[in-house]
N, C-alpha and C positions, 0 to 999 in steps of 0.2 A: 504494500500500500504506500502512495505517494503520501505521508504519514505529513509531512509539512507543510504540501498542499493544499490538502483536506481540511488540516490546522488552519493555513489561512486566509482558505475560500469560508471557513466558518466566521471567522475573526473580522473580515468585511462583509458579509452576508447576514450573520445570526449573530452578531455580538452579543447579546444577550441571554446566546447559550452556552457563552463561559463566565466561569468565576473563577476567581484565583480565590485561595483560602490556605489559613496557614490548617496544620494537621492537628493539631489540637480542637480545631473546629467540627469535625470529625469524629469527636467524643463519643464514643455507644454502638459506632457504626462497626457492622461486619463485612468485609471487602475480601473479594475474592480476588486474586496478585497470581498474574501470570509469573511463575516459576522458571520459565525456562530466561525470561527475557530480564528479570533481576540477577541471575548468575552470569549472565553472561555480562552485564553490568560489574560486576565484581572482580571478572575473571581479568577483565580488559583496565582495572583500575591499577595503577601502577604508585609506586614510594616514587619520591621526590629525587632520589639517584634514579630511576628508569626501570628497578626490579618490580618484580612482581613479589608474595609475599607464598613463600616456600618454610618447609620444617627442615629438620636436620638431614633428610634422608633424600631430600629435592624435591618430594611432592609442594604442587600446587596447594595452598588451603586458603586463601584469599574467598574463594567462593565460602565458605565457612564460614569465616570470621565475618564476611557480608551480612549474609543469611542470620548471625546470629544477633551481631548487635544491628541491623537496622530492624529488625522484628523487633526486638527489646525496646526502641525509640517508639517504635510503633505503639506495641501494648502500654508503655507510661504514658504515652497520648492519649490512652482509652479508649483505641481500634482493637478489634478482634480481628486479625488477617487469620486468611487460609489463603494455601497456595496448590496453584492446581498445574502441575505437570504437562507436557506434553506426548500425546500418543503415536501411532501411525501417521506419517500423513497423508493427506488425500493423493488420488493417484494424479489430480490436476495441478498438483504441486511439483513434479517433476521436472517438470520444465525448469522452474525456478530454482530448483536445488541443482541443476544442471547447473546453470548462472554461476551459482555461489562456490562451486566447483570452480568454473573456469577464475573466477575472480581468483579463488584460494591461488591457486596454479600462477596466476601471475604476480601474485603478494608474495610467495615462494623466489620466483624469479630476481623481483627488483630486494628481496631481502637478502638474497646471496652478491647485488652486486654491492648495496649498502655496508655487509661484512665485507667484502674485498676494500673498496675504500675508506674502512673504517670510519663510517658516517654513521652514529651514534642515533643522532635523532631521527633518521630513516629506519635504522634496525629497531625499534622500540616501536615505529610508527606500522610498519611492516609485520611485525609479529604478532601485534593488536590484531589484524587485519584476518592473521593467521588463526586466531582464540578460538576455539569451537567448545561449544555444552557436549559434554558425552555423558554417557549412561549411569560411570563410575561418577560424577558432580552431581547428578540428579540423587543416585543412590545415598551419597554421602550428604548431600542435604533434606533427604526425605528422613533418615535415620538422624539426624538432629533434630527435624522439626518434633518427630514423635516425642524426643528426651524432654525435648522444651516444652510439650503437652498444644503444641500449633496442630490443626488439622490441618491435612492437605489430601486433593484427590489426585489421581491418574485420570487421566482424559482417552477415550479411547482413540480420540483425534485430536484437533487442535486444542490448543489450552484454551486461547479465548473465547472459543465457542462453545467449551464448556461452562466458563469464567462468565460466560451469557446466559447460560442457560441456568444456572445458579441466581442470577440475577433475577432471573423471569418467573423462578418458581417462589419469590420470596424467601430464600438461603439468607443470602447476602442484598446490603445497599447497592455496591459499586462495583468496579471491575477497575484493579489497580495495574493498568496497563501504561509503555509508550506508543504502541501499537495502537492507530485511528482502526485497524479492523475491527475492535469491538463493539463502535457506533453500526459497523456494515451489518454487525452479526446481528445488532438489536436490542443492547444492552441499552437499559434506560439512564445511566451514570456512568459515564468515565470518568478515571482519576488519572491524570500525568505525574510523571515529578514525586510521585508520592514514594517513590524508593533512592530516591535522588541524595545524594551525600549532603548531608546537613553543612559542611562547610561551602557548599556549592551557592545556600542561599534562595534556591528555586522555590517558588512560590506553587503551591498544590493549582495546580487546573479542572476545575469539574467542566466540566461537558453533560448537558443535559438534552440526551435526546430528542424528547419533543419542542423542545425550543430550536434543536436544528432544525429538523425537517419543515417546524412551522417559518422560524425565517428564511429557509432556504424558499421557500412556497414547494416543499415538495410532498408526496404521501411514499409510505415504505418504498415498494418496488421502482421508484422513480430514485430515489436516493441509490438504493441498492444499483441500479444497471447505473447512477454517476459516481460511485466510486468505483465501480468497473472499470469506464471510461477515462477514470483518469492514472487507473493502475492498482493493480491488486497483484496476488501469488498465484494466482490460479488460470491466467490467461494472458496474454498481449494487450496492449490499446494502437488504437487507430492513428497510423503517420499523422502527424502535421498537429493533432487536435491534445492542447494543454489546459491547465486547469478551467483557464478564464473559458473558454471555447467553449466545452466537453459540460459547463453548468448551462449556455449560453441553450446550447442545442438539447439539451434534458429542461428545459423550461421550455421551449419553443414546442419539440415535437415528443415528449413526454416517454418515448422508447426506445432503445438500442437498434430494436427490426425499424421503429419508424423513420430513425433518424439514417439509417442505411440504403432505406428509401427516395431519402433526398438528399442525400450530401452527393458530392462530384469523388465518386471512389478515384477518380483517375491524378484527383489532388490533395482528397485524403483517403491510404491505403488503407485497410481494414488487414490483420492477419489472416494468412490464407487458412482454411478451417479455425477457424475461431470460435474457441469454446466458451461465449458467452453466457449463453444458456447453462451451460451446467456449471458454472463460477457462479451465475445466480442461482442454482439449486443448492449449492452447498451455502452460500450463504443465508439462507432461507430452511433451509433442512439439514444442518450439519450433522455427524456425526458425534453423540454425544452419550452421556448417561441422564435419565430423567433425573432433574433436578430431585422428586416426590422420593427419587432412590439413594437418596445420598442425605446421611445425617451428620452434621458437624458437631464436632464436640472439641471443645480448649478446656485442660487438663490442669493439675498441676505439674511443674517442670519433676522430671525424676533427677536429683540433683547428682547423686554420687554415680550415675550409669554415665548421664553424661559428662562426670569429670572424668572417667575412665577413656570414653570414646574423644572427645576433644584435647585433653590433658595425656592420659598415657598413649594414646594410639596415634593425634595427629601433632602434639608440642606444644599446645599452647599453655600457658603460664594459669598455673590454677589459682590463683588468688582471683586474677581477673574473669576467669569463668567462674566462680563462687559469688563474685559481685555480681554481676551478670544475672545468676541464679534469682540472688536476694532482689534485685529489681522486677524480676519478673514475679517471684512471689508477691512483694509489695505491690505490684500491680493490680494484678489477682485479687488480692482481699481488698483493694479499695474501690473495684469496679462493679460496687453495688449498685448505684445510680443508674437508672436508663435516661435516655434522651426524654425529652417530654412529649416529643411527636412521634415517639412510638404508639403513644398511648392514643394520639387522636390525628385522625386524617384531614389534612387543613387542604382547602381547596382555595386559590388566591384567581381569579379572572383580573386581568390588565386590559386596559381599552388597545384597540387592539392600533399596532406599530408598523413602519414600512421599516423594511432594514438598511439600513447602510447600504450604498450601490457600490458596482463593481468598479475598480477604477480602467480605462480605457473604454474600449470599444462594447463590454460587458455591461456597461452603464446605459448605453443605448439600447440592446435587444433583451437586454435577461427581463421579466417581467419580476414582479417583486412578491414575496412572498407576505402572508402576516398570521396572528393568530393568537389565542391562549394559554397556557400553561397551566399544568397542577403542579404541587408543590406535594412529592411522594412522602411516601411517611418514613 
């Protein structure tokens, strides 16, 4: 997904379906935090010399020590994360791991010529590039989350679309992603930023569903085929046609087949068998577990298993996992309180607003969306 895009066709279109909030704000809420996309945030985070954060024996544990104190920041905020894993992926996905393939293969190349001219900040930049989640990261953070009494699920497929579907079934508020696919998938809360390193400073971004689509002026399946259009994992988009374009003509002519209808293919190209249609099946019908199947439960931390698994097996200094410990206990007994709008479902109607126009030539043809909102519980 053109993930910045999307960000900021919303940010001129639907300003009003973002909020920035700090995480404290957030107090009661349970959020479901794509897993695979905060390790690999962790993995790629480097010390101030250019290493990465290794034990005595060379293993990686940076993804760990992630996982462990920004949940920790988390629950003293008085959020309940869960984290939901990634499964199979779709078989429309291959294309794109294909991509990431060739990409890897050429981060390989300019990393060996980086080591030959011992260019430092190339090698560091190049290796980043090189980072990938494997099975053993997943394993070793799903076996801490349990110690530390976090739920997490396995996704039989994507994590977001599980991480939606948790959403949908009333699980979880939010879906603590960087990834815009979780607005595609139909999550009614997105969170950015929300696993962002506290010295970084980032402000939490919510993303409220029906305020996109209502600024956007669009209803589901018109949304879903323009994040197609502007780029997803599961298919190609059309030569020539970028973001401002591709909202222009999904307002104009409301469909993927309508707008193939009348654009001039011979100036903008369409990929040859183009799997549109079924990028929008999957985003519309993923592969998932029923949310009704899946119960979450936050535990107490098991404190001396996991000094054994972090302390004797991966290095880390047991004092500070002991504190670690006690903050999450501390957590734990003081998150009696619920939110007050758990208790009652407030409904807020606004007179209704034109949004912000596109800037260029988008400003002349896109037609303007408007509408109300609820305010979820």
């Amino acid at each position: 997904m053109g993930i910045h895009n999307l960000a900021r066709l919303i940010a001129d279109c639907a300003p009003g379906a973002i909020r920035e909030s700090e995480m404290k704000s957030l107090f009661g809420r349970k959020i479901a935090i794509d897993a695979s996309m905060c390790i690999y945030q962790f993995l790629i985070a480097v010390r101030s010399d250019g290493s990465v954060l290794t034990n005595e024996d060379g293993e990686t544990t940076s993804h760990l020590m992630g996982m462990f104190y920004r949940t920790i920041r988390m629950v003293e905020n008085g959020l309940k994360p869960c984290y939901v894993f990634d499964g199979k992926p779709p078989e429309l996905k291959s294309g794109e791991l294909v991509k990431r393939q060739e990409r890897r293969a050429e981060a390989e190349k300019e990393l060996e010529k980086a080591k030959e001219q011992g260019d430092q900040e190339n090698m560091n930049k190049f290796e980043r590039r090189l980072v990938k989640v494997t099975q053993q990261h997943n394993e070793e953070c799903q076996k801490l989350l349990k110690l530390m009494g976090i739920p997490y699920v396995k996704s039989p497929g994507e994590a977001e679309a599980q991480c939606c579907e948790l959403v949908k079934a009333g699980k979880v508020y939010a879906v603590g992603t960087e990834d815009m696919d979780a607005l595609t998938f139909g999550s009614s809360v997105l969170l950015r930023h929300l696993t962002a390193s506290e010295a970084r400073k980032m402000p939490i971004q919510e993303f409220t569903y029906q305020r996109v689509i209502d600024g956007l002026g669009l209803d589901r399946d018109q949304f879903v085929d323009l994040c197609i259009l502007m780029g997803c994992d599961y298919c190609g988009t059309i030569k020539g046609i970028g973001m401002k374009r591709a909202y222009e003509l999904i307002k104009n002519h409301g469909s993927i087949e309508k707008i193939l209808a009348k654009i001039d293919t011979s100036k903008y190209e369409p990929p040859e068998d183009w799997l549109f249609k079924e990028a929008r099946e999957l985003f519309m019908k993923p592969d998932v577990t029923a949310g009704d199947e899946i119960d979450l439960k936050w535990t107490a931390p098991d404190e001396e298993e996991l000094i054994k698994f972090m302390c004797n097996e991966k290095g880390f200094s047991e004092d500070r996992m002991r504190n670690g410990v006690k903050k999450l206990q501390k957590a734990r007994s003081g998150a009696t309180q619920g939110r007050l709008d758990s208790f009652f479902k407030v409904t807020a109607t606004t007179a209704k607003r034109k949004p912000e126009p596109l800037k260029g030539s988008a400003n002349k043809k896109a037609k303007k969306g408007s509408g109300s909102f609820k305010k979820g519980k």
